[in-house]
KOLRO-309914 format. One record per residue (C-alpha): residue in one letter; x, y, z. Coordinates in nm, 2 decimals. Example, Ala and Ser with C-alpha at 12.3 -4.5 7.8 and 13.67 -1.06 7.14 Angstrom:
BEGIN
<node code="A" u="1.23" v="-0.45" w="0.78"/>
<node code="S" u="1.37" v="-0.11" w="0.71"/>
***
This chain:
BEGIN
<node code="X" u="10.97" v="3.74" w="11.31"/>
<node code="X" u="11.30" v="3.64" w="11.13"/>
<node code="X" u="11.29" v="3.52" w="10.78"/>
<node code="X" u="11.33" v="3.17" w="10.88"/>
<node code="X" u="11.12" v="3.15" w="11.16"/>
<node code="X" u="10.81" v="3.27" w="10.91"/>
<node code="X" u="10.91" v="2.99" w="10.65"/>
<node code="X" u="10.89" v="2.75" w="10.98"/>
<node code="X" u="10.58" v="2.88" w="11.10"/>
<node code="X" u="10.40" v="2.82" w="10.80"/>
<node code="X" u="10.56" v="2.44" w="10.66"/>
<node code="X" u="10.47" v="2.33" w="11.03"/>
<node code="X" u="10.18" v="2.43" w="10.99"/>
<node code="X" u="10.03" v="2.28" w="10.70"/>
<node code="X" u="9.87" v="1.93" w="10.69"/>
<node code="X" u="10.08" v="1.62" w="10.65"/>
<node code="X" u="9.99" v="1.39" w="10.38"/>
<node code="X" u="10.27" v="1.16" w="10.45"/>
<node code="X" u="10.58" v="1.16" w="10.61"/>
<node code="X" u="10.78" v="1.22" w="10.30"/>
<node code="X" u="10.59" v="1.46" w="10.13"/>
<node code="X" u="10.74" v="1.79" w="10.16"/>
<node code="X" u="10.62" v="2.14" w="9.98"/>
<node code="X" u="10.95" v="2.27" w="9.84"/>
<node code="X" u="11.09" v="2.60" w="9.97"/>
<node code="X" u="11.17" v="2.81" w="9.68"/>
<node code="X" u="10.73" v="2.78" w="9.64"/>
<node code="X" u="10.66" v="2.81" w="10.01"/>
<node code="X" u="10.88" v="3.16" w="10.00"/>
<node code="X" u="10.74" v="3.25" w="9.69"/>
<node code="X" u="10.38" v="3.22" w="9.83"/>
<node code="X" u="10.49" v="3.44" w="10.12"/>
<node code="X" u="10.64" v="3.71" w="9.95"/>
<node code="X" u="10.32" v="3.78" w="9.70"/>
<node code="X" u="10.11" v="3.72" w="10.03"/>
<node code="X" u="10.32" v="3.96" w="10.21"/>
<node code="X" u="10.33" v="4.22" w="9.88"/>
<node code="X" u="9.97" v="4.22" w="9.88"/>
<node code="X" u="9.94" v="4.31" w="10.27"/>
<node code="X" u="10.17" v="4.60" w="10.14"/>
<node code="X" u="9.98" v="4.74" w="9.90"/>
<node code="X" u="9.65" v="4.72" w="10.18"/>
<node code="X" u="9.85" v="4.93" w="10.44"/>
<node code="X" u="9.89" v="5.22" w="10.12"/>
<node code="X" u="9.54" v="5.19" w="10.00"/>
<node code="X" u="9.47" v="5.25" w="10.39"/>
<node code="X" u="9.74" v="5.52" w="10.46"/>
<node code="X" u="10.08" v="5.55" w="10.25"/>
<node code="X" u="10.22" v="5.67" w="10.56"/>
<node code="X" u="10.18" v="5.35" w="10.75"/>
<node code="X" u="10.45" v="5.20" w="10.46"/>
<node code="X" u="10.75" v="5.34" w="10.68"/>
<node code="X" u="10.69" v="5.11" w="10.92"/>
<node code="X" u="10.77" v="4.83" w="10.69"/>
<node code="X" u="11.12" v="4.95" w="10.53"/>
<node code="X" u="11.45" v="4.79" w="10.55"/>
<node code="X" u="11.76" v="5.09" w="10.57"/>
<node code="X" u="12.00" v="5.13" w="10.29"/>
<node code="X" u="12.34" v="5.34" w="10.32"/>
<node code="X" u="12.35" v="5.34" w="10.69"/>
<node code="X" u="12.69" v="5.21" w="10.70"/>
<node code="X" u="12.82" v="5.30" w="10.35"/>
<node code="X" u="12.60" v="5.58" w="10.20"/>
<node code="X" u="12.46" v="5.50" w="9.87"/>
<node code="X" u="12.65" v="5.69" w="9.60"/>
<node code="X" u="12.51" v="5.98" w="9.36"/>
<node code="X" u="12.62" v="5.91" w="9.01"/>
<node code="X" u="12.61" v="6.15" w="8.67"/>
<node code="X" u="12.49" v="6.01" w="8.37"/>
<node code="X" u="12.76" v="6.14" w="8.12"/>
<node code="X" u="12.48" v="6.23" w="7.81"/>
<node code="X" u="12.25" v="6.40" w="8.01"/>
<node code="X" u="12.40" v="6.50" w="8.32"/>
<node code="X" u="12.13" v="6.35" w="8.55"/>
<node code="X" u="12.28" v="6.28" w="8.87"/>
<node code="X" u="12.11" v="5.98" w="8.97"/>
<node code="X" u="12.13" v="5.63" w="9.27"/>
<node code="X" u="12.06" v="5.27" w="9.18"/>
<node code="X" u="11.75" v="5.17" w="9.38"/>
<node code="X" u="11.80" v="4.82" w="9.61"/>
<node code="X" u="11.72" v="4.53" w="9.41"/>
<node code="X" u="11.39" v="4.35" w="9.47"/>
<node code="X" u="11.21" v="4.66" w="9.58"/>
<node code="X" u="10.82" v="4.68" w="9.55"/>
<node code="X" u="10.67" v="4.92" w="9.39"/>
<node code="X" u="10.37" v="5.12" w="9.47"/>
<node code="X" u="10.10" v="5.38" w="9.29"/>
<node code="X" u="10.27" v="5.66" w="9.42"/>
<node code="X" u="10.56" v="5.90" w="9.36"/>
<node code="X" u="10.75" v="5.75" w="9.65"/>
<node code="X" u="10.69" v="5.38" w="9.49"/>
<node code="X" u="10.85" v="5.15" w="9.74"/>
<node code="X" u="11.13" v="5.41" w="9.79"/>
<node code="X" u="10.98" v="5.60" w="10.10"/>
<node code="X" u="11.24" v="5.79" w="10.22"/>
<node code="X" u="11.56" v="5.95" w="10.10"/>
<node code="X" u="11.84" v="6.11" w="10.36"/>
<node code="X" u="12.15" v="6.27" w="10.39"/>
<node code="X" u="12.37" v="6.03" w="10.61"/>
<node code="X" u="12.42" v="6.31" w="10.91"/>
<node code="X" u="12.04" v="6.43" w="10.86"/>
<node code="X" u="12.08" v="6.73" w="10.80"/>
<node code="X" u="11.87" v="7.07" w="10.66"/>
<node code="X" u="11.83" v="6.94" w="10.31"/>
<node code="X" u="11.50" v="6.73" w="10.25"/>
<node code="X" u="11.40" v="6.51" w="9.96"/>
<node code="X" u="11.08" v="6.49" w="9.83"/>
<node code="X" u="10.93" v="6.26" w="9.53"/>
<node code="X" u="10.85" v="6.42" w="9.25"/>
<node code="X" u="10.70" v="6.26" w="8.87"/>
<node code="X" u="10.88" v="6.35" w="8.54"/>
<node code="X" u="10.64" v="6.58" w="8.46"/>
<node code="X" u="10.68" v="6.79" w="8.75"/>
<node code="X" u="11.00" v="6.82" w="8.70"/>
<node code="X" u="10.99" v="6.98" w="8.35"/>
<node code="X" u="10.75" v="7.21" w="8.50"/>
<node code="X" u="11.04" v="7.35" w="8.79"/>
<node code="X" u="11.31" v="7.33" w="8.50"/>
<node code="X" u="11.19" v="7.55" w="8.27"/>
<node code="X" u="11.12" v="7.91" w="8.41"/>
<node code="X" u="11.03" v="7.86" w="8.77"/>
<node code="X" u="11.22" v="7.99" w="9.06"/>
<node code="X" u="11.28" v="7.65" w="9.16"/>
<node code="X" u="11.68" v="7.65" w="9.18"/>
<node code="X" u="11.65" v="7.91" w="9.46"/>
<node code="X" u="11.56" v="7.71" w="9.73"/>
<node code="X" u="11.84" v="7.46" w="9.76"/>
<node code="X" u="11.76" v="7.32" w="10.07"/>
<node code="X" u="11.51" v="7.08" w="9.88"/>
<node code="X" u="11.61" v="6.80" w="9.66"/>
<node code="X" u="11.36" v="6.61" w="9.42"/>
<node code="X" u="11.38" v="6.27" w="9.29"/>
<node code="X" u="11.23" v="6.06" w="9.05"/>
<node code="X" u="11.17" v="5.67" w="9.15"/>
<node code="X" u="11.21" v="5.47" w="8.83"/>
<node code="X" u="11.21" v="5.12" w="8.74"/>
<node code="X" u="11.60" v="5.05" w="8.85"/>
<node code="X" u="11.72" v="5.40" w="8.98"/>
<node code="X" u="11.59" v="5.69" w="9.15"/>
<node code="X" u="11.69" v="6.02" w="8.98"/>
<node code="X" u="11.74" v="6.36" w="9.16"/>
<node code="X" u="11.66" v="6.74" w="9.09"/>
<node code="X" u="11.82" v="6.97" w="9.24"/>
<node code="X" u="12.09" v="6.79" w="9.37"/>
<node code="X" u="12.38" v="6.97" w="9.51"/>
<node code="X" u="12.78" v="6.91" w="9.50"/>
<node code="X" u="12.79" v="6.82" w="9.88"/>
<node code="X" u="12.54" v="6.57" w="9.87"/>
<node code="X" u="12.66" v="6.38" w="9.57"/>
<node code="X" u="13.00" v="6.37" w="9.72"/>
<node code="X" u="12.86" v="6.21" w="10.05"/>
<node code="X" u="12.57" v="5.97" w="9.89"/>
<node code="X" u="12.24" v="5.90" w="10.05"/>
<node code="X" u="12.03" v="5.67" w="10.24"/>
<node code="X" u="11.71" v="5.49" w="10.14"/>
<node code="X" u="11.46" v="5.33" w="10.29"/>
<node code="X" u="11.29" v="5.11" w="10.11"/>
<node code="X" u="11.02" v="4.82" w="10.09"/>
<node code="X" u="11.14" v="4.49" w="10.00"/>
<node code="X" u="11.02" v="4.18" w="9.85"/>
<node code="X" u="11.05" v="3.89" w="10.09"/>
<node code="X" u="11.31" v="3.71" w="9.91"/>
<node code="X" u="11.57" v="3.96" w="9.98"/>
<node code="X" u="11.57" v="3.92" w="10.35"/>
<node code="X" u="11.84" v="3.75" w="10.47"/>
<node code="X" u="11.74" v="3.39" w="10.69"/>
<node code="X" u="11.81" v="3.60" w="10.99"/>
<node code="X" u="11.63" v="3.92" w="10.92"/>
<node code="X" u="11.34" v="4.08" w="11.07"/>
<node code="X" u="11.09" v="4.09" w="10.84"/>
<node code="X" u="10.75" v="4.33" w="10.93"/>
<node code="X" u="10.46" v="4.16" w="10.85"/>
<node code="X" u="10.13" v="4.38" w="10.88"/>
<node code="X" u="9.90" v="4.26" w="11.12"/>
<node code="X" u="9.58" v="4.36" w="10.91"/>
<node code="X" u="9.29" v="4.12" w="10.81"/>
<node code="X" u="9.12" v="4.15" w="10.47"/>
<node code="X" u="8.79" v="4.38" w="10.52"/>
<node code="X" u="8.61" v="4.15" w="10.30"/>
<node code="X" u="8.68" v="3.84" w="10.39"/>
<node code="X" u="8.84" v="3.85" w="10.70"/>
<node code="X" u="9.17" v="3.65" w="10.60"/>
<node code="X" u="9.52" v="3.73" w="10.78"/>
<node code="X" u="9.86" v="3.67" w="10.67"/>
<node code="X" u="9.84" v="3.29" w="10.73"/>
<node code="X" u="9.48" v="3.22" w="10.58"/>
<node code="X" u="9.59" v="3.39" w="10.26"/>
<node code="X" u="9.92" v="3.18" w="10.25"/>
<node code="X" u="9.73" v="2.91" w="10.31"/>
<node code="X" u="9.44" v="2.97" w="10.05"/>
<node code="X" u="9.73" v="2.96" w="9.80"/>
<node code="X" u="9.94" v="2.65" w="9.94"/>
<node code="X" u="9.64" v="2.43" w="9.97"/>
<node code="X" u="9.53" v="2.45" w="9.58"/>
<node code="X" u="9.90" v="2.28" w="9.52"/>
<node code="X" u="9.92" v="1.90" w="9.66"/>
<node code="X" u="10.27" v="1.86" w="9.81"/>
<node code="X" u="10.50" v="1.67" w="9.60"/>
<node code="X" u="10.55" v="1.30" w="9.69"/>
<node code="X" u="10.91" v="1.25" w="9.69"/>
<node code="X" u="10.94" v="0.89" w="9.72"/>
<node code="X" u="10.73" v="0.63" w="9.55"/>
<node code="X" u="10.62" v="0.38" w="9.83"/>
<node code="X" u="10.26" v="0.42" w="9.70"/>
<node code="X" u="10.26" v="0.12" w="9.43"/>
<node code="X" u="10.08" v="-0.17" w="9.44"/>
<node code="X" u="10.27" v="-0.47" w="9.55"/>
<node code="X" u="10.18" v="-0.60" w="9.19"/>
<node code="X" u="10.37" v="-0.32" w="9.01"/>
<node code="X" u="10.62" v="-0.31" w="9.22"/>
<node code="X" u="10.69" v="-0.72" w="9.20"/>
<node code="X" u="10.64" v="-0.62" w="8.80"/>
<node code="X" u="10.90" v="-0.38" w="8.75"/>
<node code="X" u="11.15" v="-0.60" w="8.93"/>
***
């Protein structure tokens, strides 16, 4: 379902308390996307695999570009705003390409790994492999080769709801909680339901107060 058309599903589907009280839509998405984070994070305890499924492409029409730190030399990609993260080495980055897909493969790595390979280990030799590093606001590479840097990469990634787009597609797993049973809607609504709508207009006076404050 599009962005949107989730939003929808769920405000319609809520009880009315009156017609003029509304549940505002910066909370209503804000429910979604921690309900929808948390179906996440149930797919990788089941199988980190299954998190592919869920990604929204980056680079596919511009490739992301490789930068070098100047200090260091690290050669290193900013990672797309608002992604999850997970307790893995991929995190929520769970892919990494060259744009024409070619013989070179990336595969996540930790830091400490990576001192191991850089300090005596025959490592550099096979330069079909590139590792990276997923940190908090860029994903760092190993390995990384002149070509690539000069043509960037793509990512795919999992993202917090909130930077969909109204009309984008937006996966939601179709999983129930093993404990309780709850879907996607019974846990948006567990949440929703502890917070009474906000009443917008005051029609609710007595006809005494109201005469009063006049």
């Amino acid at each position: 379902m599009k962005k949107a058309e989730i939003r929808s599903l769920v405000r319609n589907s809520l009880p009315r308390v009156d017609k003029v009280n509304r549940y505002h839509d910066v909370y209503v998405d804000g429910v979604i996307e921690k309900v929808i984070a948390s179906l996440y994070e149930d797919v990788w305890k089941t199988n980190p695999l299954n998190l592919q499924r869920y990604t929204m492409g980056f680079g596919y029409s511009v490739p992301i570009p490789v930068k070098t730190e100047n200090s260091t030399g690290i050669k290193y990609s900013d990672i797309p705003d608002g992604m999850l993260f997970f307790q893995d080495k991929s995190s929520g980055l769970r892919r990494i390409s060259t744009p024409l897909q070619g013989s070179f493969m990336f595969f996540p790595m930790d830091a400490r790994e990576v001192d191991l390979v850089s300090n005596g280990s025959y490592f550099d030799t096979v330069n079909t492999k590139v590792g990276y590093i997923v940190n908090q606001n860029r994903v760092e590479y190993y390995n990384m080769n002149a070509a690539i840097q000069a043509t960037g990469v793509r990512m795919d990634a999992v993202m917090a709801f909130s930077k969909y787009l109204e009309t984008d597609e937006v996966k939601i797993p179709e999983i129930a909680d093993v404990r309780t049973g709850e879907t996607f809607m019974d846990r948006v609504f567990k949440v929703l339901q502890l917070v009474k709508p906000v009443d917008l207009l005051d029609n609710n006076a007595s006809p005494e107060t109201v005469a009063k404050d006049n």
